[in-house]
C-alpha positions as CSV (number, residue, x, y, z in Angstrom):
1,X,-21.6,-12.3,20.7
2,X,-20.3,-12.0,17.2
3,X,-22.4,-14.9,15.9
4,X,-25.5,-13.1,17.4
5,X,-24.9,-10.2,15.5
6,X,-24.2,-11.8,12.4
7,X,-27.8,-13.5,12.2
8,X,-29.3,-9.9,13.1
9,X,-27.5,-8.7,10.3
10,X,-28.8,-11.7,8.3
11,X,-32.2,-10.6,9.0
12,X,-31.8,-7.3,8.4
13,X,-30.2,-7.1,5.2
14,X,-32.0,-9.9,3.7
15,X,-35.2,-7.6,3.2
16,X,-33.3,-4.9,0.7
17,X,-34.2,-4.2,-2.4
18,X,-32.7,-3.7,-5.9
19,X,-29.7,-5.7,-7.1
20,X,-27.7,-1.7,-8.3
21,X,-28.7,-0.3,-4.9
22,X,-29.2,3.8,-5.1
23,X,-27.2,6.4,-2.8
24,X,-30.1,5.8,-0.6
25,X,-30.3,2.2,-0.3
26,X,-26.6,1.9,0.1
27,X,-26.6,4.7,2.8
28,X,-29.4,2.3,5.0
29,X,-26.7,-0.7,4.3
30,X,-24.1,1.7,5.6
31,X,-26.2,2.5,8.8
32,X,-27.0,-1.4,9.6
33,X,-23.4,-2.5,9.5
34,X,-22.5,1.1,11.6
35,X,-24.6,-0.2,14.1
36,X,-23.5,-3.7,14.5
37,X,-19.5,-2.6,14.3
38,X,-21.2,-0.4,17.6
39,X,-22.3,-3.0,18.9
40,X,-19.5,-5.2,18.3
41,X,-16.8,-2.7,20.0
42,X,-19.0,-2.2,22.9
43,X,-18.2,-5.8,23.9
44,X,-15.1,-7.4,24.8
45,X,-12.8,-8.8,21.9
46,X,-13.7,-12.3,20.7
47,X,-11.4,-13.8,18.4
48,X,-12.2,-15.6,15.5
49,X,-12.2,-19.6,16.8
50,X,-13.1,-21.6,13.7
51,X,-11.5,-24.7,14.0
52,X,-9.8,-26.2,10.1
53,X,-9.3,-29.4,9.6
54,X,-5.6,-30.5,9.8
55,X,-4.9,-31.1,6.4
56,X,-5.7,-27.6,5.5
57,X,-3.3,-26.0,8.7
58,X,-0.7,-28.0,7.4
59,X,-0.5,-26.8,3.5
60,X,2.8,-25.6,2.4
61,X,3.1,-22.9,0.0
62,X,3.4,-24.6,-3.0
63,X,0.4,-27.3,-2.3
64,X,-1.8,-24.5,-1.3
65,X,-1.1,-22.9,-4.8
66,X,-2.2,-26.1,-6.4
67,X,-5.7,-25.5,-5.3
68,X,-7.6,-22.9,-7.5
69,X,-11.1,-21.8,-8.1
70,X,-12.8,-23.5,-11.3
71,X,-13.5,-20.4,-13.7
72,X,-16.4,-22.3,-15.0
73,X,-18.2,-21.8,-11.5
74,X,-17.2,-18.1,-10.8
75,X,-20.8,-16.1,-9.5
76,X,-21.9,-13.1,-11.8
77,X,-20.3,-14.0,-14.9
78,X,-23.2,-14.8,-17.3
79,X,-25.5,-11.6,-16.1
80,X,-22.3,-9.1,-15.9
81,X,-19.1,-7.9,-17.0
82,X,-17.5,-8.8,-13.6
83,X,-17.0,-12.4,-11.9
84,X,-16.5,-13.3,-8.8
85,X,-14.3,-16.0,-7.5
86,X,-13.2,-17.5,-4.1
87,X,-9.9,-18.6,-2.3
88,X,-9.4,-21.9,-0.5
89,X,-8.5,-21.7,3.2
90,X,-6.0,-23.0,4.7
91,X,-2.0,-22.4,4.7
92,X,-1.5,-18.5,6.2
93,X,-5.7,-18.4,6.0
94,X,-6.3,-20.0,8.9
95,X,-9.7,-17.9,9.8
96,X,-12.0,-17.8,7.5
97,X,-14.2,-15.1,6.4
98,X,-17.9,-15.2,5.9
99,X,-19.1,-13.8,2.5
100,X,-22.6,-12.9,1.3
101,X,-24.3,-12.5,-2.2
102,X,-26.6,-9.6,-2.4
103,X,-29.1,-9.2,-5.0
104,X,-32.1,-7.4,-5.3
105,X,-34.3,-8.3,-2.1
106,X,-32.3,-11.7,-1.6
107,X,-28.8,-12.2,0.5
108,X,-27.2,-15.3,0.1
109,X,-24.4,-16.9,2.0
110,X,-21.4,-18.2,-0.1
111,X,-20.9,-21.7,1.9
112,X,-18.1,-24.2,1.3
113,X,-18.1,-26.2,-1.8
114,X,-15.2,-28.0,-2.7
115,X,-16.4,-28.6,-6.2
116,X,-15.6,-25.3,-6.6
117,X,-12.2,-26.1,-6.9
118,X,-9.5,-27.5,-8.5
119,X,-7.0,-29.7,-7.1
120,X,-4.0,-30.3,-8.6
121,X,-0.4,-32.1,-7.4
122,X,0.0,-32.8,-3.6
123,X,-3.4,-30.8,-3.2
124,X,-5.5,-33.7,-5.0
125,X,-5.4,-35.6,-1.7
126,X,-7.8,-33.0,0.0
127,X,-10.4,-34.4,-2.2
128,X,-10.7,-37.1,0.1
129,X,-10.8,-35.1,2.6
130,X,-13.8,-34.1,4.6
131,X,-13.8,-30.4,4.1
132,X,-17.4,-28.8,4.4
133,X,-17.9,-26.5,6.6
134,X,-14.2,-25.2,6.4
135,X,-15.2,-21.5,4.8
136,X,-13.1,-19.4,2.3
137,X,-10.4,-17.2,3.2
138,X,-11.2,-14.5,0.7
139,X,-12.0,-13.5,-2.7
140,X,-11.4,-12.0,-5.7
141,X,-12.6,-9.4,-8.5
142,X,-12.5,-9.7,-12.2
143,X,-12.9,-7.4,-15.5
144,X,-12.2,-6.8,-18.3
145,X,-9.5,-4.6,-18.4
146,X,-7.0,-5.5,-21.3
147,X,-9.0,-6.9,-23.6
148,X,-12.7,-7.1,-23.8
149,X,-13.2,-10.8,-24.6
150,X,-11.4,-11.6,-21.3
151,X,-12.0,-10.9,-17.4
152,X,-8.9,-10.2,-15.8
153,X,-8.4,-10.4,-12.2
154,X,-8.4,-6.7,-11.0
155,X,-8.3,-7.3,-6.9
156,X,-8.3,-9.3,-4.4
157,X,-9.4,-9.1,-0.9
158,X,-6.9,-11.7,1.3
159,X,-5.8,-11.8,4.6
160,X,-6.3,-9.7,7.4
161,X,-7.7,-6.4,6.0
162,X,-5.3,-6.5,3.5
163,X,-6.5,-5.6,-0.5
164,X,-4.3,-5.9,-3.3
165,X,-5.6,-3.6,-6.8
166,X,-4.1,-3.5,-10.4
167,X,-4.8,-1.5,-13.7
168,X,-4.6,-2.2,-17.2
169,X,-1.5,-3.8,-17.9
170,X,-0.2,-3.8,-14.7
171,X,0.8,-7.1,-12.0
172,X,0.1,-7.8,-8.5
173,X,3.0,-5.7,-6.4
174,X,2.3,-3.8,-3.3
175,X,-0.9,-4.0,-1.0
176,X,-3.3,-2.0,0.8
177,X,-4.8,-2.5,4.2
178,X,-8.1,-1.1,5.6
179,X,-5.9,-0.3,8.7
180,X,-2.9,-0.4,10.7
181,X,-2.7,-0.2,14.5
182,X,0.7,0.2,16.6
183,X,2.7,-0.4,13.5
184,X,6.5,0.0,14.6
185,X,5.0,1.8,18.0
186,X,9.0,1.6,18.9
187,X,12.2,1.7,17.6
188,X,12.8,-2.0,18.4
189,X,13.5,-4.0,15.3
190,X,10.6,-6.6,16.2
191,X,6.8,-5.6,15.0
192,X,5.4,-8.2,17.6
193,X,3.6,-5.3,19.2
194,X,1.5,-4.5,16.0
195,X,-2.0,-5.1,15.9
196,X,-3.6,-6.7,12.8
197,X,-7.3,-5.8,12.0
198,X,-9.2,-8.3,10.3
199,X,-12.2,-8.2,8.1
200,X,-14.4,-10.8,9.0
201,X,-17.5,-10.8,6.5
202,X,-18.2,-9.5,3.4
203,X,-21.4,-8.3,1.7
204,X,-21.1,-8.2,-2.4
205,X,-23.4,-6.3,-3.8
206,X,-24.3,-8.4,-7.5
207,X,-23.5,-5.8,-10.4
208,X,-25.2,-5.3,-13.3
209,X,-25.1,-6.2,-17.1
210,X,-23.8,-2.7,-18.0
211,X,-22.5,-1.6,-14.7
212,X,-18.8,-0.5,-14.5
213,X,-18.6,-0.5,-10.7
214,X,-19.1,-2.6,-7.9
215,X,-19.7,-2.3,-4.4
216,X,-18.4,-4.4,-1.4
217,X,-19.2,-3.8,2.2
218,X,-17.5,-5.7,5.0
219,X,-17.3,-5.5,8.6
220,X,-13.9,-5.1,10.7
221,X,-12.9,-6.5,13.8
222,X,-9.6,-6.3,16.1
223,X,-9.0,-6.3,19.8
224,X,-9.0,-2.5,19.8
225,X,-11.7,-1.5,17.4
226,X,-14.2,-2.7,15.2
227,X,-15.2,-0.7,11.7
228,X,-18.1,-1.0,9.3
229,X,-16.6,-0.1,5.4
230,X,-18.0,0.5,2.1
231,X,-15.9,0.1,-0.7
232,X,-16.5,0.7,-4.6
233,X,-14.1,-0.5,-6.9
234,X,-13.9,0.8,-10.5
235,X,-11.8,-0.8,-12.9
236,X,-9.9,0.8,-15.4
237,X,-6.7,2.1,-16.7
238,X,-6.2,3.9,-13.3
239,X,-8.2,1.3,-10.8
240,X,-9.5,3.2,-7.9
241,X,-11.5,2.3,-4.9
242,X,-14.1,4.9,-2.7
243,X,-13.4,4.5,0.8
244,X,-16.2,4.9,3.6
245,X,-15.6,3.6,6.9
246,X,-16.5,4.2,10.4
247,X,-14.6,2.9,13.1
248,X,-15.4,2.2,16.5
249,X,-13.2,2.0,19.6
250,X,-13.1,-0.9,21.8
251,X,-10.1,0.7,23.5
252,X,-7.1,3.2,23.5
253,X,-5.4,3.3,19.9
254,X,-1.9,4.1,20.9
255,X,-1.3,4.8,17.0
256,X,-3.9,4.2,14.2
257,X,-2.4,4.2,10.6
258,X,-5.3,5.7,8.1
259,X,-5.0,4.3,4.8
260,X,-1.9,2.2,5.0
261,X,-0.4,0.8,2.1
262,X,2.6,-2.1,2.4
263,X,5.2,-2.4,-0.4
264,X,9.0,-4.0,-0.7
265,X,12.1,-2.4,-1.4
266,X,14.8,-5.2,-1.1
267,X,17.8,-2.5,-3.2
268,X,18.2,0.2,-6.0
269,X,20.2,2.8,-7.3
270,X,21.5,4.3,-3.9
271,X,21.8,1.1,-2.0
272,X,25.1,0.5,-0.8
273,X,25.1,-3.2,0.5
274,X,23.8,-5.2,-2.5
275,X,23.3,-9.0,-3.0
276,X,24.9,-10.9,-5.1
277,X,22.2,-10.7,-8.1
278,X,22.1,-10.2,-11.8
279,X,19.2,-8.0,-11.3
280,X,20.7,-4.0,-11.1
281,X,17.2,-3.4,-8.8
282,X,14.6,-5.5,-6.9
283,X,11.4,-3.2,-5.7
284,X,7.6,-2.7,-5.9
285,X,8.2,1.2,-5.0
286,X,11.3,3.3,-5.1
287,X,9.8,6.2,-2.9
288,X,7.3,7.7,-1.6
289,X,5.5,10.8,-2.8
290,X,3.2,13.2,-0.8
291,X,1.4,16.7,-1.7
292,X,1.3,18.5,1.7
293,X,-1.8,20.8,2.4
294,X,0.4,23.5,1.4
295,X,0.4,21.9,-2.1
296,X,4.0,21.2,-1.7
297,X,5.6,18.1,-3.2
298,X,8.3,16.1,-1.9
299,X,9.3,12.8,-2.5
300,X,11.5,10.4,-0.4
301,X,13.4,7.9,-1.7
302,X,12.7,4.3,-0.5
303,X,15.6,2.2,1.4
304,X,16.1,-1.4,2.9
305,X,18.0,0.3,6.4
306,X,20.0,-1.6,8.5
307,X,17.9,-0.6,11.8
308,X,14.4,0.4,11.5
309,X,13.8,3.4,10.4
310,X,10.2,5.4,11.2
311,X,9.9,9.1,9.5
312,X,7.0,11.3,10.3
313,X,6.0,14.7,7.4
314,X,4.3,16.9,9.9
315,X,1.1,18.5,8.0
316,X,-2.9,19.8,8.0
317,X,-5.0,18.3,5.1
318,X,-3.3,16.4,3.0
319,X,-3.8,16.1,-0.4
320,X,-2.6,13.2,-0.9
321,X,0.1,10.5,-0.5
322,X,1.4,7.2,-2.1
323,X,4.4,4.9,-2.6
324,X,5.4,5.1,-6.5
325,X,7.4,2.7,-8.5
326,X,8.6,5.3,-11.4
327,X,10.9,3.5,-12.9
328,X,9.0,1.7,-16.1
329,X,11.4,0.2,-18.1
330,X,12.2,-3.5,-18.5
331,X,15.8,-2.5,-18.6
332,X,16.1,-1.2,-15.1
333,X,15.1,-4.4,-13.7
334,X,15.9,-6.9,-16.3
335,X,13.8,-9.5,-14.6
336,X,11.5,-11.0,-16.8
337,X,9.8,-13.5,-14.4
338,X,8.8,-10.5,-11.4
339,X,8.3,-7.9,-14.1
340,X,8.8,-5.2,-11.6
341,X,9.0,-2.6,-14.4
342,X,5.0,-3.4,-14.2
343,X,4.5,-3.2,-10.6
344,X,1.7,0.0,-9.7
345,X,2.1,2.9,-8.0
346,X,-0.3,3.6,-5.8
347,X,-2.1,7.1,-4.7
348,X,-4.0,7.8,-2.3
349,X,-6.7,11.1,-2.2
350,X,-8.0,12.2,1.8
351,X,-12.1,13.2,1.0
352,X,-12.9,16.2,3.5
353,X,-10.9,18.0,6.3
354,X,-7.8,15.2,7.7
355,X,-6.8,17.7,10.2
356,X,-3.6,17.7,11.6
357,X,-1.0,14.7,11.9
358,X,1.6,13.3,9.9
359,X,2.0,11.1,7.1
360,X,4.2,8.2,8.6
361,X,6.9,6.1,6.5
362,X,8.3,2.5,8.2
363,X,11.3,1.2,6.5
364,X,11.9,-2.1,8.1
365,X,15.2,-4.6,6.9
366,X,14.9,-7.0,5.1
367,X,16.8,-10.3,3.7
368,X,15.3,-10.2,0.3
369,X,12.1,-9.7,-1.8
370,X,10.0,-12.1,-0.1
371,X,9.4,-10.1,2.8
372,X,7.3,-6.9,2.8
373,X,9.3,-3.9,4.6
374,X,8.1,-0.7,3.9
375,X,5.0,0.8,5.2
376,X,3.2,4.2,4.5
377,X,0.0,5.8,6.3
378,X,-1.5,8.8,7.7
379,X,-1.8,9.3,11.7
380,X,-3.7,12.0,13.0
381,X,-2.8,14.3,15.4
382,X,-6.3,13.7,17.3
383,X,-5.8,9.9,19.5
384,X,-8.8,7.7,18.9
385,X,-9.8,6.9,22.8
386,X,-11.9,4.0,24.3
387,X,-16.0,4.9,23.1
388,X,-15.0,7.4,20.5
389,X,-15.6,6.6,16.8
390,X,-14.1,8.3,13.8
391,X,-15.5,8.5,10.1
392,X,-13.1,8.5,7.5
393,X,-13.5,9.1,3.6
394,X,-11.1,8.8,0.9
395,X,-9.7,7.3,-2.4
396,X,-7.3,4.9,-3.6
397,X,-6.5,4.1,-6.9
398,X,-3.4,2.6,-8.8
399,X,-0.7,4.7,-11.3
400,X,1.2,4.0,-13.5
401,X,2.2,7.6,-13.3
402,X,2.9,9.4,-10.9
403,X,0.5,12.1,-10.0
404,X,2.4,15.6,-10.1
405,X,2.3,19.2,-10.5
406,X,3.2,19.5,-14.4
407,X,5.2,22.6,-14.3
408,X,7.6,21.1,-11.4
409,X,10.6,19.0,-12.5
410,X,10.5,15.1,-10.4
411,X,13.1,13.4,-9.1
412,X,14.3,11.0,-11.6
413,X,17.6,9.4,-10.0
414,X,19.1,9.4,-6.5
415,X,23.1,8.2,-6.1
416,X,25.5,7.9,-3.4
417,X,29.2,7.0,-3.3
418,X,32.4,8.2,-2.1
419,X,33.6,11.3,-2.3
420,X,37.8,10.6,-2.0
421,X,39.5,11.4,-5.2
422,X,40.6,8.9,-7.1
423,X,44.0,8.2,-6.8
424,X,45.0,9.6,-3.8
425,X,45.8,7.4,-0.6
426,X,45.2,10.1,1.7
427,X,42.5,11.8,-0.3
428,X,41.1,14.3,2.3
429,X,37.3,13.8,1.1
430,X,38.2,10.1,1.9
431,X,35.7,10.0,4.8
432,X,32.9,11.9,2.8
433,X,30.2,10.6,0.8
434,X,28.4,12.3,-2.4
435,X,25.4,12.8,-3.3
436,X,23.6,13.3,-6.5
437,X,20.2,14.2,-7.8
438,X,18.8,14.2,-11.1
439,X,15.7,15.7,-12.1
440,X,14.0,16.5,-15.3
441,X,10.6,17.7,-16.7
442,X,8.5,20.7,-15.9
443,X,9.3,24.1,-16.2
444,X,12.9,22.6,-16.0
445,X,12.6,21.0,-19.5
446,X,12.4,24.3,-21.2
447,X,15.1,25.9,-19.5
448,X,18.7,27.0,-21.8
449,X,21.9,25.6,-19.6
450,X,23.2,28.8,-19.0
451,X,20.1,30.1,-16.4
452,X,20.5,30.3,-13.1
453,X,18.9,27.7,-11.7
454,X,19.8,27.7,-8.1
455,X,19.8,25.0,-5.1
456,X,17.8,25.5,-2.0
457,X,19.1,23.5,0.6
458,X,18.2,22.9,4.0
459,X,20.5,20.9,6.3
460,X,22.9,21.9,9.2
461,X,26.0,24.0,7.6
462,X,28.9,22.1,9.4
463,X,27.4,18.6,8.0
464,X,27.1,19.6,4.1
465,X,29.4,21.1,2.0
466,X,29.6,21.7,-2.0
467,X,26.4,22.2,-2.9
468,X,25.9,22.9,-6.2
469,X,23.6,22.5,-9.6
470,X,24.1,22.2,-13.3
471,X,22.7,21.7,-16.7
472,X,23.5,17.9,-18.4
473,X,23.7,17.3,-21.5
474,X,20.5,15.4,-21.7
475,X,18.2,17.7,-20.9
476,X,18.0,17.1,-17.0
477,X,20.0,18.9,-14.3
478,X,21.4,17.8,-11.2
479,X,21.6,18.7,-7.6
480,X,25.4,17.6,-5.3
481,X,26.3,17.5,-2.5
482,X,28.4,16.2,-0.1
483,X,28.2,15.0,3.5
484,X,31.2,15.0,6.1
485,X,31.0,12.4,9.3
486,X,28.2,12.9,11.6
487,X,26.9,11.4,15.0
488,X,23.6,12.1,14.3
489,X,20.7,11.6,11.1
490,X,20.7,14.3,9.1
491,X,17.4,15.3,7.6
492,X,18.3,17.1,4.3
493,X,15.9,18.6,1.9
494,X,16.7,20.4,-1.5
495,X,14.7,21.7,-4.3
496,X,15.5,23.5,-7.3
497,X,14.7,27.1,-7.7
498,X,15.0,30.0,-10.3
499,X,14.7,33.4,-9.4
500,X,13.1,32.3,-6.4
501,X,10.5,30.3,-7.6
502,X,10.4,26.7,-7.2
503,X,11.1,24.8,-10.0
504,X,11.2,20.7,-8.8
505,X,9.5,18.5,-6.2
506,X,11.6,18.8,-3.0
507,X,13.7,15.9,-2.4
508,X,13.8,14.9,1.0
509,X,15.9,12.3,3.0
510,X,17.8,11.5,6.3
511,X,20.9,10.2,5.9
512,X,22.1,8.2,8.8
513,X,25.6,8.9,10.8
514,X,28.8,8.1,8.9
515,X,31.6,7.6,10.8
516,X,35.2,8.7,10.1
517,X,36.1,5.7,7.8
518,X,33.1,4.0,8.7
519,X,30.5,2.8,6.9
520,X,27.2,4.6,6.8
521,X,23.7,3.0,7.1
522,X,21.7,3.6,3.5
């Protein structure tokens, strides 16, 4: 069935016109692939079968990194200021993805060449290999965005429906996916009940000479749903990707996750249980940051949990959401080989009415860096059932700030510890843990030490005791508190207010049980 479609798409696309296609022109590409994700969901799931040779399903990690692209023979580069270049199948690519040129009136298929690559080390042997036929298992974007007598590789579309984007001066550190189904449906600490959407073809649109944009279209596929998207990605200091898709239900979506973005947090500045490392933090996000319909902010710190740990922020209309890595400096990190003090932040912007629903965080546990553990999307409050289909619209683009209100003060540090007094062997405060946090900027900035700045504070009474808030001597004030034993989460949220109006973000997080001389879960 799929294969059937794809040639009526061939047909049908292969008679456009103009190589910069107009709103117009790009709306009639919309409604062709709109009708053959249709079609595609109104027939049963077929997954992908395409059969690799066995020297490509049995790369290892490093010998599939010895096979790259030739630069010399990347498509667009002599007619524009982007290039286009392809990735190898094989090792976790097992399926690969069919990608079309489009230019002007003519739509060309990109087919297997393996003189487009290099082979280097172990991977030379594959030249000998009979490979044609075998596909590519994505691709990737590049501009010049540093400097403008080199392109540099801006995104990359690989694996799944997964995207990766960076900015100027910025390296490769959390992802985004086109969408996420049943993602931590339960509290179990296994994800084998996730669904992963796939893109399966791709239609690049050839840019050009002066053209700062480009558009991709590509067609989604899973055993619940099928989705026809539109993307245009624009380069820059800030890259940012348009979002247009429309998805169509095969069957029930227990949980759809809008606009997911997948980031690591291994430990920071409140974890607890750190490895043995020479590193004071390993992330590519410390938190995540959302502006509520309300036009509230609040920002959660990020945290590698023990058990999984799913948080929902209840709200209509969002105005946006995104994890953020805010802390810049080399020094924090001190790693000079991951530079995670250039990892992006990533933000992303709902176009039109959301509706209600909630934006959803997943903090999953995890080992070390390697693994991917933290999760963030929007679900709405409306189910996506068998037959229906859903249009969504939004934007994505990469930070290196954080987006923020300027006259509110952000969070700039979050710390835990214990709260016995030194010294004492039967310290009464023994079994209690402290918190702090710092914030500076804003309205804040300008502030002498002696106003009242007060503490708003919302958590149970018998749970949180000493709250209090004062001036430091470097400008920035900080929120304490401290937290007796519990047998249940506590969700605590705290802001910082003067004369009743809010001066900060609101810091929000739950803070798992801590048993009497036990040791708590953070």
């Amino acid at each position: 069935m799929l294969k059937r479609l794809l040639t009526l798409g061939w047909l049908i696309f292969s008679t456009t016109a103009m190589a910069e296609p107009s709103d117009a022109e790009l709306s009639k590409w919309q409604g062709t692939l709109r009708q053959h994700a249709q079609t595609l969901a109104e027939a049963s799931y077929s997954p992908p079968n395409h059969a690799l040779p066995q020297a490509l399903k049995s790369l290892d990690y490093d010998t599939y990194r010895q096979i790259r692209f030739d630069p010399a023979r990347a498509y667009w580069g002599d007619d524009s200021r982007f290039s286009l270049q392809l990735f190898h199948s094989g090792f976790l690519f097992p399926h690969p993805v069919m990608l079309h040129l489009v230019e002007g009136e003519k739509t060309t298929s990109l087919t297997f060449d393996s003189d487009d690559f290099i082979y280097e080390g172990q991977a030379e042997e594959l030249q000998t290999s009979d490979l044609q036929g075998t596909g590519h298992a994505g691709f990737r974007l590049h501009y010049p965005l540093n400097t403008s007598g080199y392109r540099d590789e801006f995104a990359v579309f690989l694996g799944a429906s997964y995207f990766r984007l960076i900015g100027r001066d910025q390296v490769y550190g959390l992802s985004t996916r086109g969408l996420a189904i049943d993602t931590a449906l339960s509290s179990n600490e296994d994800t084998d009940g996730e669904e992963f959407p796939a893109f399966r073809e791709f239609w690049l649109f050839t840019p050009e000479a002066n053209d700062t944009a480009v558009h991709v279209m590509a067609l989604l596929d899973s055993p619940s749903l099928s989705g026809a998207y539109h993307f245009r990605l624009e380069p820059g200091h800030q890259t940012q990707v348009d979002v247009d898709a429309t998805l169509y239900a095969r069957d029930d979506v227990t949980k759809l996750g809008i606009a997911p973005l997948t980031s690591m947090f291994a430990y920071g500045d409140m974890s607890r249980n750190r490895p043995d490392d020479v590193r004071p933090r390993v992330h590519d996000s410390d938190g995540l940051l959302l502006e509520t319909g309300r036009g509230e902010w609040i920002w959660r710190p990020l945290n590698n949990p023990r058990r999984v740990r799913v948080s929902a922020f209840l709200d209509t209309d969002p105005q946006g959401f995104g994890l953020m890595q805010r802390e810049h400096e080399f020094s924090r990190y001190l790693d000079e080989e991951a530079q995670y003090h250039r990892r992006p932040s990533q933000w992303v912007t709902p176009q039109g009415d959301w509706g209600k629903g909630h934006v959803e965080l997943v903090e999953l546990p995890s080992p070390d860096e390697t693994h991917d553990n933290i999760v963030a999307y929007w679900v709405s409050e409306t189910p996506l059932r068998a037959g229906e289909s859903l249009s969504l619209r939004y934007q994505t683009q990469t930070r290196q700030q954080a987006p923020t209100d300027p006259l509110l003060a952000q969070v700039i540090r979050t710390r835990q510890g214990s709260a016995a007094v030194p010294g004492e062997a039967d310290s009464q405060s023994a079994d209690q843990r402290q918190w702090v946090v710092d914030f500076a900027g804003g309205e804040l900035a300008r502030l002498s030490a002696d106003q009242p700045v007060a503490l708003r504070l919302d958590a149970p009474d018998d749970a949180v005791t000493l709250p209090q808030v004062k001036a430091l001597p470097d400008n920035t004030w900080r929120a304490t508190f401290r937290v007796k034993p519990t047998a249940s989460p506590l969700d605590v949220r705290l802001a910082l207010t003067l004369h009743g109006e809010t001066l900060s973000e609101t810091w929000n997080y739950v803070i798992d049980p801590l048993p009497k001389h036990g040791d708590e879960d953070a």
